[in-house]
HTML snippet that shows the backbone in 3Dmol.js (N, CA, C, O; Angstrom):
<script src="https://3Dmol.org/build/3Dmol-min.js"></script>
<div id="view" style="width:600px;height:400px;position:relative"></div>
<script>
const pdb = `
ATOM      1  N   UNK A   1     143.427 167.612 131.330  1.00  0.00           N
ATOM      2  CA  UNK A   1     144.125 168.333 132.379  1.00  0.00           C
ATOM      3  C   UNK A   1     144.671 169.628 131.787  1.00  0.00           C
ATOM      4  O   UNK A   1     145.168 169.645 130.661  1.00  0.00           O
ATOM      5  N   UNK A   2     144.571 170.743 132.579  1.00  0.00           N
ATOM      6  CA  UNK A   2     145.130 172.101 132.000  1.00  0.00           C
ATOM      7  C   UNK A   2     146.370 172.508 132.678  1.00  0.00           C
ATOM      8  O   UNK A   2     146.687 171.684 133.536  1.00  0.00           O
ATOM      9  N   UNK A   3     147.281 173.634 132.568  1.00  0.00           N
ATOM     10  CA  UNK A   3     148.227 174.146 133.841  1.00  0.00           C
ATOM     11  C   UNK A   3     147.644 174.250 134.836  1.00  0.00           C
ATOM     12  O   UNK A   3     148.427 174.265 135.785  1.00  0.00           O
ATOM     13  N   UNK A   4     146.353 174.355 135.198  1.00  0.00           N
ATOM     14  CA  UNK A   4     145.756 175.342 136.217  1.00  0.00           C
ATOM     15  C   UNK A   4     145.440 173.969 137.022  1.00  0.00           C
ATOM     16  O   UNK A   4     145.141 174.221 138.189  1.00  0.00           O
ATOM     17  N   UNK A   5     145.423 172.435 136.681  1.00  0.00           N
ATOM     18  CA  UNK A   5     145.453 171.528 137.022  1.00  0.00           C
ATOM     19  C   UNK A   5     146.147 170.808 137.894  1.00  0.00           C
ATOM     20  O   UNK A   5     145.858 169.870 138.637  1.00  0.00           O
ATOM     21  N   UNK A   6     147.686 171.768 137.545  1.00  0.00           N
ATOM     22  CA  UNK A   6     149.508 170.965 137.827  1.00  0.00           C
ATOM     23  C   UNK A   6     149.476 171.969 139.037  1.00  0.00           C
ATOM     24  O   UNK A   6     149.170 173.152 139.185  1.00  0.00           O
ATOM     25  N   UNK A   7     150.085 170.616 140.089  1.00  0.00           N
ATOM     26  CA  UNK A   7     150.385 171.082 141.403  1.00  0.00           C
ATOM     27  C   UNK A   7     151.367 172.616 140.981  1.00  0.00           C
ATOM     28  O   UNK A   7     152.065 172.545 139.970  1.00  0.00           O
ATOM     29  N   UNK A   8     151.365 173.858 141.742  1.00  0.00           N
ATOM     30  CA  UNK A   8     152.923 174.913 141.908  1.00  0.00           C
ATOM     31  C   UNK A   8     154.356 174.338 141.493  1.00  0.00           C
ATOM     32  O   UNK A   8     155.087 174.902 140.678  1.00  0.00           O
ATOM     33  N   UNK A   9     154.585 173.468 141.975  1.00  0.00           N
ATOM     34  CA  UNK A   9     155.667 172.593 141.978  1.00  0.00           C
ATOM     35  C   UNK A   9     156.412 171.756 140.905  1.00  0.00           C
ATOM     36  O   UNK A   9     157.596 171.417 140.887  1.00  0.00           O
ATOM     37  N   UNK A  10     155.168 171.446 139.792  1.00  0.00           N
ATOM     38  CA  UNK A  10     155.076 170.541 138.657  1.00  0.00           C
ATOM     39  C   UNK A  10     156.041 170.723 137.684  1.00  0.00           C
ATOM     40  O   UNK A  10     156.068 171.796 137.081  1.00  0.00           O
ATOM     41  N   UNK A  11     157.048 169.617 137.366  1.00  0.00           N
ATOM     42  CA  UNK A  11     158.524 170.334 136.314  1.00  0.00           C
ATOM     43  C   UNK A  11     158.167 169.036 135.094  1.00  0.00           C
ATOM     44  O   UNK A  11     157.686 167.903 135.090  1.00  0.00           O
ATOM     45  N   UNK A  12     158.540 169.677 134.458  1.00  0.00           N
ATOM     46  CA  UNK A  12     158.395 168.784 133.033  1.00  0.00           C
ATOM     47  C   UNK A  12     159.419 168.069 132.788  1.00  0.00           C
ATOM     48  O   UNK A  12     160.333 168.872 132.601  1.00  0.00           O
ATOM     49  N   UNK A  13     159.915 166.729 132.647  1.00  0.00           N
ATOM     50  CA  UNK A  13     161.260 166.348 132.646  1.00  0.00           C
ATOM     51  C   UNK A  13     161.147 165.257 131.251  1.00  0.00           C
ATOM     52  O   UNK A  13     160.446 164.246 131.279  1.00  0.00           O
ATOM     53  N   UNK A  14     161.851 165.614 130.230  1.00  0.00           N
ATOM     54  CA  UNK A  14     162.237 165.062 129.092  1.00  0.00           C
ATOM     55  C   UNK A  14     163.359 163.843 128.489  1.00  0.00           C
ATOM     56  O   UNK A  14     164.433 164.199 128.006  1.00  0.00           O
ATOM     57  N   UNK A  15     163.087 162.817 128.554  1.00  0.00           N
ATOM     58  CA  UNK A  15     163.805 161.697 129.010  1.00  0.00           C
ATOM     59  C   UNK A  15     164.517 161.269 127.522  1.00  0.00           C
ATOM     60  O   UNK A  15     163.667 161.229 126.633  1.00  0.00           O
ATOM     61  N   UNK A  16     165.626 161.006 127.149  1.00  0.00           N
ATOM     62  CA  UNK A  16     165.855 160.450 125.707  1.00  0.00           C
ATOM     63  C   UNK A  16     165.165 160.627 124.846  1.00  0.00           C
ATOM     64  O   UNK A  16     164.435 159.839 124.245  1.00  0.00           O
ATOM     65  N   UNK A  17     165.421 162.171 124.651  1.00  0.00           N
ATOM     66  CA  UNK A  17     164.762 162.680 123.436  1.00  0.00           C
ATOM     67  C   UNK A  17     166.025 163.074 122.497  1.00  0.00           C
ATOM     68  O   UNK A  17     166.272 164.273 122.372  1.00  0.00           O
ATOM     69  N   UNK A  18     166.897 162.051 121.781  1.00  0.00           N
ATOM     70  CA  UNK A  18     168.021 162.064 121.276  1.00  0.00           C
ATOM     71  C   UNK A  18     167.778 160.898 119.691  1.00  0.00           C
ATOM     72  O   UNK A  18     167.091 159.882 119.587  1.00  0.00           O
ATOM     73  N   UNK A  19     168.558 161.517 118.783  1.00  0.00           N
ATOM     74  CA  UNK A  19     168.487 160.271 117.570  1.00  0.00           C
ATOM     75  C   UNK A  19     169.533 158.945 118.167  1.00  0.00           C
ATOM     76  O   UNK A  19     170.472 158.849 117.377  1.00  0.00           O
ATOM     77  N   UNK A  20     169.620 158.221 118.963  1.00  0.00           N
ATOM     78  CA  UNK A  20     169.928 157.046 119.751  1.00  0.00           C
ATOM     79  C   UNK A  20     169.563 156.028 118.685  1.00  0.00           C
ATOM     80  O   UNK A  20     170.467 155.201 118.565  1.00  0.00           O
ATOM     81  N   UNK A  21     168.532 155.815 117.867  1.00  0.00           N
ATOM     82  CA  UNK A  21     167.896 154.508 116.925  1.00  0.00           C
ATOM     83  C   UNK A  21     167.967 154.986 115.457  1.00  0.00           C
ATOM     84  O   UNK A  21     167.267 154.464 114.589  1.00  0.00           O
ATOM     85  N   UNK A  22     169.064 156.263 115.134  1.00  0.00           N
ATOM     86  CA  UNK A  22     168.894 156.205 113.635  1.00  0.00           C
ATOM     87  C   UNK A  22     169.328 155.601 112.891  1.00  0.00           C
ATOM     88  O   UNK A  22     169.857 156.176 111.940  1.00  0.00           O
ATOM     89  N   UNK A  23     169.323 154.117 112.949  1.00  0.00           N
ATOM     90  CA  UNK A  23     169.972 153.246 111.949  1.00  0.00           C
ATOM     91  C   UNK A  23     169.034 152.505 111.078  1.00  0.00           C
ATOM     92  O   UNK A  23     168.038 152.085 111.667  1.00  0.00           O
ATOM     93  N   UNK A  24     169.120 152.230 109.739  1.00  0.00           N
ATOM     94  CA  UNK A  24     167.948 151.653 109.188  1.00  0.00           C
ATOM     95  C   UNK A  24     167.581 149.930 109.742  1.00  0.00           C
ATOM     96  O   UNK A  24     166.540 149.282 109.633  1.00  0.00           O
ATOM     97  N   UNK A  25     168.572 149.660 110.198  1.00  0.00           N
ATOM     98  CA  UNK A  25     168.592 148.192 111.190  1.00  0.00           C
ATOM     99  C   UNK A  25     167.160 148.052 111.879  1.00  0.00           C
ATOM    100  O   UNK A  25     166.344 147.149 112.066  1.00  0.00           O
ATOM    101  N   UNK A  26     167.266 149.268 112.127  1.00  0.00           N
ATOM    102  CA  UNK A  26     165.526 149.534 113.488  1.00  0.00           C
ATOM    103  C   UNK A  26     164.592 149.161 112.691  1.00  0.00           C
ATOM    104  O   UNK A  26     163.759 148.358 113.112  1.00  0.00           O
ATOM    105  N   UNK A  27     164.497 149.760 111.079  1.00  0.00           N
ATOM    106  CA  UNK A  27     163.532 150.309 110.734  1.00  0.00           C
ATOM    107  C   UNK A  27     162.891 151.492 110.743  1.00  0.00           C
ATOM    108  O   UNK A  27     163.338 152.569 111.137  1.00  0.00           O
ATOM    109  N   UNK A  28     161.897 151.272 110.326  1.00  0.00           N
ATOM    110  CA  UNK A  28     161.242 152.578 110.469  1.00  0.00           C
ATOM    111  C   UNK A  28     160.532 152.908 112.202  1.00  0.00           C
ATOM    112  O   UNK A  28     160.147 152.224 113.149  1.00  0.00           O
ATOM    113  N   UNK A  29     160.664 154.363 111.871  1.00  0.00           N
ATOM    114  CA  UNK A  29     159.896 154.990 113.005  1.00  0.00           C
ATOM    115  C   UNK A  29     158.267 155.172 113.367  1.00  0.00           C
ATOM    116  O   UNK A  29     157.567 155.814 112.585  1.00  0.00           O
ATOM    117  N   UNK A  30     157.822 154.718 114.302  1.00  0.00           N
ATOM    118  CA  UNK A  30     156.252 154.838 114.488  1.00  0.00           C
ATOM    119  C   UNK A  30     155.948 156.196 115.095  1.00  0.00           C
ATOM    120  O   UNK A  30     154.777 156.461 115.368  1.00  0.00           O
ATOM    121  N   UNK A  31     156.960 157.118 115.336  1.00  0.00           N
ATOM    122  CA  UNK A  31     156.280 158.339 115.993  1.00  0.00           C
ATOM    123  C   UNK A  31     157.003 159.613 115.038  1.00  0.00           C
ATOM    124  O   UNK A  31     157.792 160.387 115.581  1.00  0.00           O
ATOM    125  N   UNK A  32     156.716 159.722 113.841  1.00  0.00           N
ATOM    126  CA  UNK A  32     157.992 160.672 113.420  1.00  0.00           C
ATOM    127  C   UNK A  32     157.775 162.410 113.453  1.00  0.00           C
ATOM    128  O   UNK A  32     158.521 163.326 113.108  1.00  0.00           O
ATOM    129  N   UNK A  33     156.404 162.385 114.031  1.00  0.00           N
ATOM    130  CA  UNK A  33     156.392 163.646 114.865  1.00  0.00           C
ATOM    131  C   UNK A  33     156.611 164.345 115.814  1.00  0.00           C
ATOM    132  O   UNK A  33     156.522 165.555 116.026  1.00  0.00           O
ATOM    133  N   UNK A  34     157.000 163.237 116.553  1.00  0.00           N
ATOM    134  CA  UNK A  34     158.062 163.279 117.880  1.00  0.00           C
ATOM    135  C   UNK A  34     158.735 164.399 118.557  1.00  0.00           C
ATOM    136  O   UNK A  34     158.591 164.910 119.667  1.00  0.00           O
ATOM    137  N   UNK A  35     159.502 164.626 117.572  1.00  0.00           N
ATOM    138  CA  UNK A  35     160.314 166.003 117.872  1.00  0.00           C
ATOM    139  C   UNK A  35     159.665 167.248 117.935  1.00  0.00           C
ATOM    140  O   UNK A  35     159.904 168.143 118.746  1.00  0.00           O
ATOM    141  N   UNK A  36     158.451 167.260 116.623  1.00  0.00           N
ATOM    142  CA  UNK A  36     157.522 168.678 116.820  1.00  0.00           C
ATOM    143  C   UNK A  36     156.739 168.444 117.844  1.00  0.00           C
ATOM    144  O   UNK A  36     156.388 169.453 118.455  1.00  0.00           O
ATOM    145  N   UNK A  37     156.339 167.403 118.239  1.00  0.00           N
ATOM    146  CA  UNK A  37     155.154 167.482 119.610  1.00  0.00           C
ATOM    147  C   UNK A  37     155.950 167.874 120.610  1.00  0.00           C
ATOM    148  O   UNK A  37     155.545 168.803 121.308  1.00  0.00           O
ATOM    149  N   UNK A  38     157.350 167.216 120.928  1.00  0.00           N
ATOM    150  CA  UNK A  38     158.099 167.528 121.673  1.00  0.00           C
ATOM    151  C   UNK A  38     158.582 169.385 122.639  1.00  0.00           C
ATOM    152  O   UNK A  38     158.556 169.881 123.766  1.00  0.00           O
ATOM    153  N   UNK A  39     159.011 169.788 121.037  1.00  0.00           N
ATOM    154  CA  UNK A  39     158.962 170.991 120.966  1.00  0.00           C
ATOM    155  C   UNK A  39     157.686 171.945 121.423  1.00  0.00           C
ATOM    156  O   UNK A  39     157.814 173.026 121.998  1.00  0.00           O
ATOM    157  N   UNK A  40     156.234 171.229 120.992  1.00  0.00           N
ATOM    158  CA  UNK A  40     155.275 172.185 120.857  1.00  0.00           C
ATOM    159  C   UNK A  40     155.191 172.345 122.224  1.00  0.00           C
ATOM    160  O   UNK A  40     154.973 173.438 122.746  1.00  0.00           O
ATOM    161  N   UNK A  41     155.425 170.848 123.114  1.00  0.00           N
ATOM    162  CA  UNK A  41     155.238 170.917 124.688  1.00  0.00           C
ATOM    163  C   UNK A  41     156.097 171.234 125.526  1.00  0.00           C
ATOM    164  O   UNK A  41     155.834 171.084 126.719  1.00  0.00           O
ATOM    165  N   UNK A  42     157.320 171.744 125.126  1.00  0.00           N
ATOM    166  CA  UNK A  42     158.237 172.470 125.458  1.00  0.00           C
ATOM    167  C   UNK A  42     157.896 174.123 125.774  1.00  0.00           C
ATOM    168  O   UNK A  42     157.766 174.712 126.847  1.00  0.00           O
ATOM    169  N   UNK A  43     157.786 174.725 124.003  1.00  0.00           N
ATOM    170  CA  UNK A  43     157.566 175.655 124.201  1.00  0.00           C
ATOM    171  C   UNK A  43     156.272 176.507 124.766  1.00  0.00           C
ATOM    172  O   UNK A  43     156.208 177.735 124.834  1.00  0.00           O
ATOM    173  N   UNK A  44     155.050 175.369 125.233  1.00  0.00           N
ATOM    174  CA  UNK A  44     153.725 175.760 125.965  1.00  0.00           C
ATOM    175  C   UNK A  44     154.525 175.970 127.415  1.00  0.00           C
ATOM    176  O   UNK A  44     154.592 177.050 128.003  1.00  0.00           O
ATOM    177  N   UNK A  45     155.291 174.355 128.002  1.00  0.00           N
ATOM    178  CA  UNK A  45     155.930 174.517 129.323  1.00  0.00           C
ATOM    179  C   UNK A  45     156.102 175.677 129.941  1.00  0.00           C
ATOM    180  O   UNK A  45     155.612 176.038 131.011  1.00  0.00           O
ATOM    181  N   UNK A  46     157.107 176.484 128.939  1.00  0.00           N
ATOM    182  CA  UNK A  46     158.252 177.547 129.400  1.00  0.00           C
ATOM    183  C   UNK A  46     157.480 178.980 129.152  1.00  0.00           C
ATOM    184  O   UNK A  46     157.821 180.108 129.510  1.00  0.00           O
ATOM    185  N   UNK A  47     156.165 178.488 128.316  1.00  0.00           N
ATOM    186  CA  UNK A  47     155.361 179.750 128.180  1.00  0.00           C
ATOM    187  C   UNK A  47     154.564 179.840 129.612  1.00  0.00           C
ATOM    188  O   UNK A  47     154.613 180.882 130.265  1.00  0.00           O
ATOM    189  N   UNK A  48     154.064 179.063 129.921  1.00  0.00           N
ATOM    190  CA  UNK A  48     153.706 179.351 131.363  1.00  0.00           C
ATOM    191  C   UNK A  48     154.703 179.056 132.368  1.00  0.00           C
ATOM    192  O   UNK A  48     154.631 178.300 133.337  1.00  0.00           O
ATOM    193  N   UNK A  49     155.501 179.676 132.024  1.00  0.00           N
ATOM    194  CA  UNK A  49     156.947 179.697 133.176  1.00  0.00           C
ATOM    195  C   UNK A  49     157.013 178.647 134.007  1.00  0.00           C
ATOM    196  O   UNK A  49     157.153 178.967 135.187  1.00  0.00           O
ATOM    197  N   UNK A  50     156.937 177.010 133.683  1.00  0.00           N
ATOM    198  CA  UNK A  50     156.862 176.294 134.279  1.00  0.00           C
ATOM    199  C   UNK A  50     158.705 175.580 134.324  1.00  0.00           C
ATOM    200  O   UNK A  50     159.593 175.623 133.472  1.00  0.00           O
ATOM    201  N   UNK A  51     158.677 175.098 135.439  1.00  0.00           N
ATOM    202  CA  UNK A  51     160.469 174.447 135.474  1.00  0.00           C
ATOM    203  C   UNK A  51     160.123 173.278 134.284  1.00  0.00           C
ATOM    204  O   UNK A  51     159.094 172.617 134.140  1.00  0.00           O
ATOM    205  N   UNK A  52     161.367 173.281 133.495  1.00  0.00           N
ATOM    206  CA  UNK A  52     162.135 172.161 132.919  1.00  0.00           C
ATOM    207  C   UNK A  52     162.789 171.626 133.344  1.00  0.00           C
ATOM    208  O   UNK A  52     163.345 170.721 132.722  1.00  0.00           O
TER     209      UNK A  52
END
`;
const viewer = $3Dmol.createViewer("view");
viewer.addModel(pdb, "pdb");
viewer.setStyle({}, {cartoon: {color: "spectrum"}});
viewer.zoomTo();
viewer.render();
</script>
């Protein structure tokens, strides 16, 4: 799927994207790129002036 895909309307909404589980109790993390993918799809979002 591309932008050109996403209804006019389409907002990106980012749900508990917070350190909430940094305790070593958890363990380890299975996604610890998380935050840069996060970011990378952030800053594509807002590059095509899409709502956050």
């Amino acid at each position: 799927m591309t932008a050109a895909d996403l209804p006019d309307d389409a907002v990106l909404v980012c749900i508990d994207m917070q350190v909430g589980f940094d305790d070593p109790a958890w363990g380890d993390r299975n996604n610890p790129e998380m935050e840069a993918r996060v970011a990378g799809l952030l800053a594509a979002w807002r590059a095509a002036d899409r709502p956050v």
